[in-house]
KETI-932117 format. One line per 4 residues: number of its first residue (from 1); for each residue x, y, z of N, C-alpha, C, O. Coordinates in steps of 0.001 Angstrom, whole numbers, plus 500000, padded with zeros to 6 digits. Example, Ala and Ser with C-alpha at 12.3 -4.5 7.8 and 13.67 -1.06 7.14 Angstrom:
// KETI-932117
1	513190,494310,507800,512300,495500,507800,513200,496700,507800,514236,496681,508465; 512850,497750,507080,513670,498940,507140,512900,500030,507870,513409,501138,508039
This chain:
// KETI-932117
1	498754,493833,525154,497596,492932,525064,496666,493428,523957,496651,494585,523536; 495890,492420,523530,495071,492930,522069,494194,494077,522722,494263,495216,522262; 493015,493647,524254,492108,494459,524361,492465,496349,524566,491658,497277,524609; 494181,496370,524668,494685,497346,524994,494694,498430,523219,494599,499629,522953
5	494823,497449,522595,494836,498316,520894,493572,499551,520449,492376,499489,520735; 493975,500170,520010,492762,501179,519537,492057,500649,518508,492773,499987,517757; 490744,500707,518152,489827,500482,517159,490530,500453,515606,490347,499575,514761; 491369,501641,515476,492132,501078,514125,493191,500199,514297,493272,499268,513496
9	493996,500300,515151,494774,499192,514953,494219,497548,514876,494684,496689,514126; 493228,497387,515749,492300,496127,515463,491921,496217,514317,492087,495175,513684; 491314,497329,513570,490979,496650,512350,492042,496749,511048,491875,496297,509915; 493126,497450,511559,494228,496988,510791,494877,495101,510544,495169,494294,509661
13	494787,495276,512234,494882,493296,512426,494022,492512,511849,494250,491387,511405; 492768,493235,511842,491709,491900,511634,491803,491799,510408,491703,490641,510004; 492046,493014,509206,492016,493027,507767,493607,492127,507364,493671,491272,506480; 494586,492488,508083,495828,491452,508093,495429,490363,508538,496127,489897,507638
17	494999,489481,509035,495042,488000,509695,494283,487669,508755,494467,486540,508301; 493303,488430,508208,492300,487779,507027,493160,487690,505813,493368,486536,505441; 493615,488481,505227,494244,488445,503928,495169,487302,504230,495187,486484,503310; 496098,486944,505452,497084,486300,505269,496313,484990,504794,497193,484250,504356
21	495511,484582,504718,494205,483319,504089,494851,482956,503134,495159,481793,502873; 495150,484047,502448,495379,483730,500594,496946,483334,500715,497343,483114,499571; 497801,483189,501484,499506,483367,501629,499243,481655,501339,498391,481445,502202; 499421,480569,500776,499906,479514,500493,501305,479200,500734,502174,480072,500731
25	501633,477453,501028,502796,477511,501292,503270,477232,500044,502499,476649,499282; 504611,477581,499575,505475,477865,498539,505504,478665,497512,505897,478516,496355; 504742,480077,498442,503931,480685,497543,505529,482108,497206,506431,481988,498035; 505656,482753,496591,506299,484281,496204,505179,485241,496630,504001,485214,496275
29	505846,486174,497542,504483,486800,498481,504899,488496,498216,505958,488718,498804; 504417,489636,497566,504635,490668,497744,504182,491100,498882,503023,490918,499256; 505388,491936,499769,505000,492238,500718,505103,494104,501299,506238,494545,501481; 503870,495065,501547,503957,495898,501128,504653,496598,502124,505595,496101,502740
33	504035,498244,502388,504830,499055,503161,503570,499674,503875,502434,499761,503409; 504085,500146,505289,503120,501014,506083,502603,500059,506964,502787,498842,506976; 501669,501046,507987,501414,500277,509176,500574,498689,509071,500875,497604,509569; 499610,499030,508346,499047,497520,507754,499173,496869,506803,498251,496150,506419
37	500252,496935,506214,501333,496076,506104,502148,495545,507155,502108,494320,507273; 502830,496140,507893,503598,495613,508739,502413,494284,509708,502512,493077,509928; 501626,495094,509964,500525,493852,510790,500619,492355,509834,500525,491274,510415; 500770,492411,508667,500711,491452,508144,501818,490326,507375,501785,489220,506835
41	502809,491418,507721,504133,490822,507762,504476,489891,509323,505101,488830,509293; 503884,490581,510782,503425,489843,511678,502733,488887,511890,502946,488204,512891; 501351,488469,510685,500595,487532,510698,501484,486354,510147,501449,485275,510739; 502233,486512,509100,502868,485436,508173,503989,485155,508729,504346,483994,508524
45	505018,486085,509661,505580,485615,510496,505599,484325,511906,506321,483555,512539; 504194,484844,511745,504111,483706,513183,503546,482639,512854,503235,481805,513705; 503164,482369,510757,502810,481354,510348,503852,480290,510124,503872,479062,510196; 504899,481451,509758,506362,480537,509104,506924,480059,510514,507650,479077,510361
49	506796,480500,511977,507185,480160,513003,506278,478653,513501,506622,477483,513669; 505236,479248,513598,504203,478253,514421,503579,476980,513519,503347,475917,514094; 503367,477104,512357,502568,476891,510700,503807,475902,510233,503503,474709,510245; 504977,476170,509877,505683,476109,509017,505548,476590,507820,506114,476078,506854
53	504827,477569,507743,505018,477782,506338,505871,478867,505867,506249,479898,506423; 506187,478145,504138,507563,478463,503222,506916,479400,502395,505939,479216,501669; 507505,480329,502569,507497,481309,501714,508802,482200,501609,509446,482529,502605; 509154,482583,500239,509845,483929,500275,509019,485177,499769,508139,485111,498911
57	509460,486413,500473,508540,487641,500875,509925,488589,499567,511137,488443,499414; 508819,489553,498860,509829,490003,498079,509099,491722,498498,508112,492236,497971; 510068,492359,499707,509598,493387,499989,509530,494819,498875,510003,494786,497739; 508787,496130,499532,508535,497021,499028,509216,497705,498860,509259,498325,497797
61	510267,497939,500100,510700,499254,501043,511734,498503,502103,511462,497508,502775; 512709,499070,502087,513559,498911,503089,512989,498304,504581,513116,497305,505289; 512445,499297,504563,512180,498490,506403,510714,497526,506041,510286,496632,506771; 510330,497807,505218,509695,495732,505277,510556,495244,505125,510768,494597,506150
65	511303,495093,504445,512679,493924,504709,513359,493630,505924,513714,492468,506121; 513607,494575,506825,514007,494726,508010,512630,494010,508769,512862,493080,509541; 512012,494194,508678,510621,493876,509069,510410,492282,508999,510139,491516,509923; 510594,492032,507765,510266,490830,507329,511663,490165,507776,511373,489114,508348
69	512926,490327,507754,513937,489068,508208,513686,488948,510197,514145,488061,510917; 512936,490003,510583,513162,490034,511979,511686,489285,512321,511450,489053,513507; 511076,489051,511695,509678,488377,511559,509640,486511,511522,508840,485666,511926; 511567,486459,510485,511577,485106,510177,511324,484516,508877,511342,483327,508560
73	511045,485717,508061,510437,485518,506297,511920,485721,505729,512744,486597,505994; 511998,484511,504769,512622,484822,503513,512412,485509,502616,511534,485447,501755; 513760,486682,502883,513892,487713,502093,514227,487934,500435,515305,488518,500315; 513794,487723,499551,514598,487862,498005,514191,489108,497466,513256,489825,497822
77	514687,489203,496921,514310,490579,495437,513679,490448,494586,513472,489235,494529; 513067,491036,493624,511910,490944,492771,512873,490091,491801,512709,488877,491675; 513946,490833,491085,514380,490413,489968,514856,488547,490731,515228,487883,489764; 514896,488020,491519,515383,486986,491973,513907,485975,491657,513844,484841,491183
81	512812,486891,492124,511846,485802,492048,510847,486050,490577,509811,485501,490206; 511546,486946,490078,511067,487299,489024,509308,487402,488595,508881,488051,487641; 508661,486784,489330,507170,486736,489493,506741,486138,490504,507225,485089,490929; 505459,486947,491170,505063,486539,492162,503704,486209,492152,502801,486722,491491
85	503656,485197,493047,502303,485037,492979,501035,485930,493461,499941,485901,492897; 501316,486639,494468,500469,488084,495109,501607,488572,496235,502538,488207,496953; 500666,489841,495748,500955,490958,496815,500295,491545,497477,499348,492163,496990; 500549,491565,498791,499270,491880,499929,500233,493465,500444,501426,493619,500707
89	499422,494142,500428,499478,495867,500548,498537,496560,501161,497346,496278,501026; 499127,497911,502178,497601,498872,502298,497732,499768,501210,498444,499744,500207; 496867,500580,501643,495901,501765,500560,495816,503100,501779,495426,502994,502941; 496251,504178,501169,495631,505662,501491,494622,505507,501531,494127,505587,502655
93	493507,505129,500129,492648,505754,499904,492500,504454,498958,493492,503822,498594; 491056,504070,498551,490391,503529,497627,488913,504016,497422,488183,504550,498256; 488653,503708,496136,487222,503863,495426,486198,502319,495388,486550,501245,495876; 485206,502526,494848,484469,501604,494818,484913,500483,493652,484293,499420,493653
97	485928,500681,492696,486074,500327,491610,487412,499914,492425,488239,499715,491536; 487806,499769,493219,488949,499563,494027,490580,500218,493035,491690,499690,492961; 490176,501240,492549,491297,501942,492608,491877,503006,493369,491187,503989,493640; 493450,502896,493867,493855,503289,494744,495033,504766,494418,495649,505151,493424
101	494858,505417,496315,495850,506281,496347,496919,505419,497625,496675,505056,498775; 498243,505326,496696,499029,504714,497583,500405,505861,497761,500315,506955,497204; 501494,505551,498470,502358,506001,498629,502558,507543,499483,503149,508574,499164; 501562,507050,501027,501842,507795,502464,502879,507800,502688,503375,508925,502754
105	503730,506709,502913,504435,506198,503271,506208,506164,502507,507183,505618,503024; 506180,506967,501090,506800,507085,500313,507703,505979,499244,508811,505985,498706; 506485,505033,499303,507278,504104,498679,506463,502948,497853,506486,501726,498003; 505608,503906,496767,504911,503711,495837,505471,503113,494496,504903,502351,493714
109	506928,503741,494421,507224,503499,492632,507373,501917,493321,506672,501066,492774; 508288,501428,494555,508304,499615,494126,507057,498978,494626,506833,497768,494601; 506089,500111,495186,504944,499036,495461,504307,498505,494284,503739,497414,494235; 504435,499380,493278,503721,499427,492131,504440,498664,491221,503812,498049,490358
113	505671,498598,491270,506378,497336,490421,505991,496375,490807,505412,495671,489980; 506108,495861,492222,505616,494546,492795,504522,493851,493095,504305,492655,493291; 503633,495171,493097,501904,494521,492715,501616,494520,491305,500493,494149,490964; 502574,494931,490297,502302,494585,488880,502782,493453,488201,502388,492830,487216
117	503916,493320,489123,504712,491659,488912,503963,490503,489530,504568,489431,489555; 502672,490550,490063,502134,489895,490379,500720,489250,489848,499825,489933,489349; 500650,487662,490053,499147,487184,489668,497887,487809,490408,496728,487627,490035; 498189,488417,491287,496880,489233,492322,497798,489665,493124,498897,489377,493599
121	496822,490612,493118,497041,491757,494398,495820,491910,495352,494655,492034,494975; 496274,491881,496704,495370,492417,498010,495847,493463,498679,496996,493587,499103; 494832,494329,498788,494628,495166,499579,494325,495231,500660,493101,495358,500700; 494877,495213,501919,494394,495301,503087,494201,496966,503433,494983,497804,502981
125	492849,497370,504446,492525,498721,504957,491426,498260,505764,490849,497174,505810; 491192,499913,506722,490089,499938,507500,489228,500680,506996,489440,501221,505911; 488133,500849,507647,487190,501419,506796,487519,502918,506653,487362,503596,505637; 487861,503203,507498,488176,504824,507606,488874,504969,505814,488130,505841,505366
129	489683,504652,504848,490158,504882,503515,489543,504375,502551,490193,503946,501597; 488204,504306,502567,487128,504122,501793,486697,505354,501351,486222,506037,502258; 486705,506042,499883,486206,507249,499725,485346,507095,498287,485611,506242,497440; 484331,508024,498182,483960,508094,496955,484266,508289,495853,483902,507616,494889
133	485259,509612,495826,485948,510200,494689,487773,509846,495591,488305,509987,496692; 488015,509461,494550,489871,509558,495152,490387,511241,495217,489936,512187,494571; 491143,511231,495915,491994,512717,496046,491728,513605,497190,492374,514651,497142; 490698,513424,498534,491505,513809,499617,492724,514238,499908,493258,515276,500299
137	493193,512534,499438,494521,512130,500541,495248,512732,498846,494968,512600,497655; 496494,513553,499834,497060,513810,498593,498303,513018,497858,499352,512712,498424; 498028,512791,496707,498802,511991,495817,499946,512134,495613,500344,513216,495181; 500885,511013,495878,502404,511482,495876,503042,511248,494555,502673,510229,493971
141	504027,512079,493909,504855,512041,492853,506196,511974,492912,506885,512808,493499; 506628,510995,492317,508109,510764,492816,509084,511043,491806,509171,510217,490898; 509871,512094,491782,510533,512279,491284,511889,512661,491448,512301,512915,492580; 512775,512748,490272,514586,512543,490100,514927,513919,490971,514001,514725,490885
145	515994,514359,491757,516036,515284,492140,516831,515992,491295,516830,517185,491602; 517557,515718,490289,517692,517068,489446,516815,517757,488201,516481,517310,487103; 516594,519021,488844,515508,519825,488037,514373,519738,488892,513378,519650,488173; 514087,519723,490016,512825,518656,490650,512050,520369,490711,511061,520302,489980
149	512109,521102,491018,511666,522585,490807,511232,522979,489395,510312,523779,489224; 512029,522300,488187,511098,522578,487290,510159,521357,486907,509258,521345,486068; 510636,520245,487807,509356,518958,487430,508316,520136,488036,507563,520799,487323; 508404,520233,489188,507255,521011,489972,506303,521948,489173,505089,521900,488976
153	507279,522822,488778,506099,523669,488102,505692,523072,486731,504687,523564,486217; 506258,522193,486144,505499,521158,484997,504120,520822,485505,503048,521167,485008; 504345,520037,486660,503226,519240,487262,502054,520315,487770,500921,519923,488052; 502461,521741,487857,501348,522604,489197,500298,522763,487223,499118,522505,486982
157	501394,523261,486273,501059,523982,485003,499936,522126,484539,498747,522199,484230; 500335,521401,484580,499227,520400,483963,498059,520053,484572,497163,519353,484102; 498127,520723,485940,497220,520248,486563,496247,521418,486172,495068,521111,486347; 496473,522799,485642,495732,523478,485107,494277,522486,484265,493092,522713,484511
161	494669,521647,483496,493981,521534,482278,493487,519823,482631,493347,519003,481723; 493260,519485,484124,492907,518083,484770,491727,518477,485485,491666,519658,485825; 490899,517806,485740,489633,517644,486281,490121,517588,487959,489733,516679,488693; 490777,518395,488307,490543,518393,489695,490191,519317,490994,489994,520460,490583
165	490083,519264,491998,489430,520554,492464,490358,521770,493116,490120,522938,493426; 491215,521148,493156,492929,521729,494160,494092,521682,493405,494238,520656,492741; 494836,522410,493346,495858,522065,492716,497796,522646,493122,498808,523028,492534; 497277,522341,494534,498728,522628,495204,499655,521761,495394,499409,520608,495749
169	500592,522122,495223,502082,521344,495378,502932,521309,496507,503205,522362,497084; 503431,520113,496928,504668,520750,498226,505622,519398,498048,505381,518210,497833; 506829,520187,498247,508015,518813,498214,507665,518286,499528,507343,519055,500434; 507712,516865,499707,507189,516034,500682,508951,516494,501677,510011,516538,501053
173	508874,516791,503308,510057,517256,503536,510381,515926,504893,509495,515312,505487; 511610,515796,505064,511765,515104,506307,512619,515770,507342,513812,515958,507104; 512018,516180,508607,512274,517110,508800,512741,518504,508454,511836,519332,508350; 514305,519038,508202,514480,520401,507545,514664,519515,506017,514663,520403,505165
177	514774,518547,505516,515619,518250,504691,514307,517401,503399,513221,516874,503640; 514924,517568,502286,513782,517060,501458,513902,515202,501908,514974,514651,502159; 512816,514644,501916,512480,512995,502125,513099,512518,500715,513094,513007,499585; 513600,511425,501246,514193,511035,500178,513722,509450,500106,513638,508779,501134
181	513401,508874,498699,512861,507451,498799,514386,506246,498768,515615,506301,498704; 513442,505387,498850,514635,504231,498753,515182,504252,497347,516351,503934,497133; 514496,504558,496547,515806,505070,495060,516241,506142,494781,516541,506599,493678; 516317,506823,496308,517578,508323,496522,516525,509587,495378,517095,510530,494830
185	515432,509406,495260,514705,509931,494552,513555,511321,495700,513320,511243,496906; 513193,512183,494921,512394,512909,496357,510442,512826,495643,510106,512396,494539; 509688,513292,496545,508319,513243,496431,507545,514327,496586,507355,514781,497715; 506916,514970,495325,506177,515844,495384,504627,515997,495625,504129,515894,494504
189	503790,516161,496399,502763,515855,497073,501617,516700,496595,501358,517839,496983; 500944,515972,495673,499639,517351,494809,498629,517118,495775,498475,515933,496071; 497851,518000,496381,496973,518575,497129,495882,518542,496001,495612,519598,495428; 495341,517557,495709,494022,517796,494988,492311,517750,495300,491393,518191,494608
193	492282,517215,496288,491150,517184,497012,490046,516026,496238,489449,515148,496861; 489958,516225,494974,489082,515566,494563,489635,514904,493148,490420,515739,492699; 489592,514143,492543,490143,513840,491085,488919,513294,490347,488212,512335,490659; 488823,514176,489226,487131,513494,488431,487950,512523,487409,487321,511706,486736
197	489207,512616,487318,489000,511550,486177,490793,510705,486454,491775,511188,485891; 490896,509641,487236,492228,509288,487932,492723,508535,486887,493940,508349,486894; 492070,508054,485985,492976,507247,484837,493461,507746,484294,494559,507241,484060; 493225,508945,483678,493693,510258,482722,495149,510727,483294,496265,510577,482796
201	494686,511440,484698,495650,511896,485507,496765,511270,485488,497813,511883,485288; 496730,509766,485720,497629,508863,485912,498996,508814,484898,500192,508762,485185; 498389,508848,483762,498516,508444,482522,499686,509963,481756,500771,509942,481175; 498652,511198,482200,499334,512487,482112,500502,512669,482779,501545,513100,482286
205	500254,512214,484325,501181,512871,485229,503199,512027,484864,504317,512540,484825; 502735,510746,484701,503823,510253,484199,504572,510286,482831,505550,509579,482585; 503866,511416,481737,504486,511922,481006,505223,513126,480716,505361,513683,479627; 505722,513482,481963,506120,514787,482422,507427,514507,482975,507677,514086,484105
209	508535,514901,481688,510006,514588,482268,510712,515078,483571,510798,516241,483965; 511299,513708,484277,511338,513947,485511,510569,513688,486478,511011,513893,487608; 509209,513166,486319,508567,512198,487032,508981,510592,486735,509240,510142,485619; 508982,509800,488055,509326,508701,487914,508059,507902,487727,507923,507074,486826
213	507072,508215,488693,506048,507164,489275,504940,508600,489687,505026,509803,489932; 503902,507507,489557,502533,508644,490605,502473,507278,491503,503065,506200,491456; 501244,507978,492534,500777,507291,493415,499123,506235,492897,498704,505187,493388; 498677,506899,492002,497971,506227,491570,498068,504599,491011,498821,504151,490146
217	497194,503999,491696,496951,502198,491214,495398,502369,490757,494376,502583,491409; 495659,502174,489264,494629,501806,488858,494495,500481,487902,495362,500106,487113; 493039,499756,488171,493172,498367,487858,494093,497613,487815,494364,496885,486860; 494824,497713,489081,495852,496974,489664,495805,496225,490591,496546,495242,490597
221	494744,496521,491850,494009,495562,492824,492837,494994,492636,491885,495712,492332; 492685,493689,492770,491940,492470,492668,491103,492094,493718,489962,491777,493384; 491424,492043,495078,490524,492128,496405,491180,493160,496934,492281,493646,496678; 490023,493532,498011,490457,494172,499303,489751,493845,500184,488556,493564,500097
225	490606,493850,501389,490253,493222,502919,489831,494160,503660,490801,494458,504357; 488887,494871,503961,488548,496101,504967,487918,495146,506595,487073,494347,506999; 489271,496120,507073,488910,495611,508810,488054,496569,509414,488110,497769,509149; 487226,496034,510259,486238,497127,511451,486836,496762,512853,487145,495630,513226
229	486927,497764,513459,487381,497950,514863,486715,496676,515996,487151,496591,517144; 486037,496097,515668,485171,495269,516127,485737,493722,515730,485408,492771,516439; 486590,493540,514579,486963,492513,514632,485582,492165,512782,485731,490980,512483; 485236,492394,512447,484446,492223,511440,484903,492352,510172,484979,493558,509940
233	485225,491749,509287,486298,491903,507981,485194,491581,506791,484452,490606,506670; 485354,492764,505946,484728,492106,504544,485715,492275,503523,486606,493092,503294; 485298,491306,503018,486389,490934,501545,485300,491313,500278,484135,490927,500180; 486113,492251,499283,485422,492296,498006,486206,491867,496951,487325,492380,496979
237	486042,491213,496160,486335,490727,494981,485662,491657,493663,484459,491828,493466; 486997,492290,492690,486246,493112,492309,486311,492087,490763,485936,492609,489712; 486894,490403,490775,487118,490014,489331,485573,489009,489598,484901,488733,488604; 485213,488620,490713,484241,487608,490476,482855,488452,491675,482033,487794,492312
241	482931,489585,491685,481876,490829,491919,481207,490267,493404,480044,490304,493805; 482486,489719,494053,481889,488861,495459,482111,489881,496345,483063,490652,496226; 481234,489948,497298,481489,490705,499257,481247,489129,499806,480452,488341,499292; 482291,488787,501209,481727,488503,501509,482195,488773,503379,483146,489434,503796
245	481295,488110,504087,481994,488923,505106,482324,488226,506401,481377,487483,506659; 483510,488120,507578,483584,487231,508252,484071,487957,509761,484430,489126,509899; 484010,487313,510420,484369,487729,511954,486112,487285,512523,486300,486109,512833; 487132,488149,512609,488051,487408,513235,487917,487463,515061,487173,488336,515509
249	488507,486700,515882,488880,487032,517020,490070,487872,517703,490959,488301,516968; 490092,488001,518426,491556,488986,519411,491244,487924,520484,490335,487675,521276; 492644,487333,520062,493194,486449,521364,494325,487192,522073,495271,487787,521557; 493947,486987,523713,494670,487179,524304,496429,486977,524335,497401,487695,524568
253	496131,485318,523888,497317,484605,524014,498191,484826,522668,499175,484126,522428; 497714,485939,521749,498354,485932,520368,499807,486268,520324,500130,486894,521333; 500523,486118,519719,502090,486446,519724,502739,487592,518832,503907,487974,518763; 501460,488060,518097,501551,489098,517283,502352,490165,518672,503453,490714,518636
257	501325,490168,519798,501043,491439,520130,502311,491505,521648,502586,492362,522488; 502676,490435,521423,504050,490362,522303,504980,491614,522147,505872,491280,522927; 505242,492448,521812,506409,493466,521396,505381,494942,521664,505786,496102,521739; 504428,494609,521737,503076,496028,521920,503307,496737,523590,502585,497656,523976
């Protein structure tokens, strides 16, 4: 039942049911990875059920796809739809300038293809990944696994000469075994705490042979949807400098929450 959910998961929902606003029918829908994402692969599911509405969903990550055909969304591939109209995604971490730390979840390099193949991008989050300076949450690097020990110490040695406050490294592990992404690729996890200058970083870190991708999105998201535990959603627009802010409900009778 909804009243049974914890405060973030409600405002995971409420920031998903809002974004799904922008999903049009016949629209090409990027669809991202992680827990709020998945809420919102649930919202558009029970649109294409109840709604009728047509869409094909061109996932992130393996199990949104799994996600999304068991939901009822048409599944295609990027190169199939070749452009999309948006992509609705969470965030680690965002700034006020709504640039983001993505890829908790390990599956940043296609989020980042697929919110770049797109006319807009949304961000869905709760308030809790709202930060001032990015780099808390630590930034994932995805890289080839051969040589990945000397990507490593490439990456610990550049971070020498970067504006940041930390500068530790760890192969991201799954259980005994290194994590491995959906392009058989592994993830190295910089511990930076703070980043004074994330465009730079960005820009550096992916010129370091043997990196594929960072986690960094910058000027890549267009809105973001921040949910409050309460059911209270504000939307910012960072192209037409809008907040604005709205109330969803938690219905009992919702069908999201059937499987909870």
């Amino acid at each position: 039942m909804t009243f049974d959910l914890s405060p973030i998961d409600k405002a995971k929902f409420a920031a998903a049911k809002r974004a799904a606003d922008y999903v049009e029918d016949g629209m090409r829908v990027g669809l991202g990875t992680g827990s709020t994402a998945a809420w919102l692969v649930k919202c558009l599911g029970e649109m294409v059920r109840n709604d009728g509405l047509r869409i094909k969903g061109v996932p992130t990550s393996s199990r949104t796809a799994q996600l999304a055909r068991e939901a009822g969304i048409e599944v295609i591939s990027l190169d199939e739809a070749k452009w999309l109209d948006l992509t609705i995604d969470g965030a680690d971490e965002y700034d006020s300038n709504l640039n983001l730390i993505k890829g908790g979840g390990g599956a940043h390099l296609q989020e980042k293809i697929v919110a770049t193949a797109s006319d807009q991008m949304v961000v869905i989050a709760d308030i809790g990944k709202q930060v001032e300076t990015l780099g808390a949450f630590p930034l994932p690097v995805e890289v080839i696994p051969f040589g990945w020990q000397t990507t490593k110490t490439l990456l610990e040695e550049t971070l020498i000469g970067m504006d940041v406050l930390g500068r530790m490294t760890t192969l991201r592990m799954n259980g005994d075994h290194p994590f491995i992404t959906d392009e058989g690729n592994h993830i190295i996890d910089l511990h930076l705490n703070r980043i004074g200058n994330a465009r730079q970083l960005s820009l550096v870190l992916n010129q370091i042979p043997g990196v594929v991708e960072n986690g960094l999105f910058i000027d890549i998201c267009d809105v973001i949807v921040i949910g409050h535990g309460d059911g209270r959603v504000e939307v910012r627009d960072i192209n037409h400098g809008t907040v604005e802010e709205s109330q969803i409900e938690f219905l009992e009778t919702d069908n999201l929450f059937s499987d909870l």
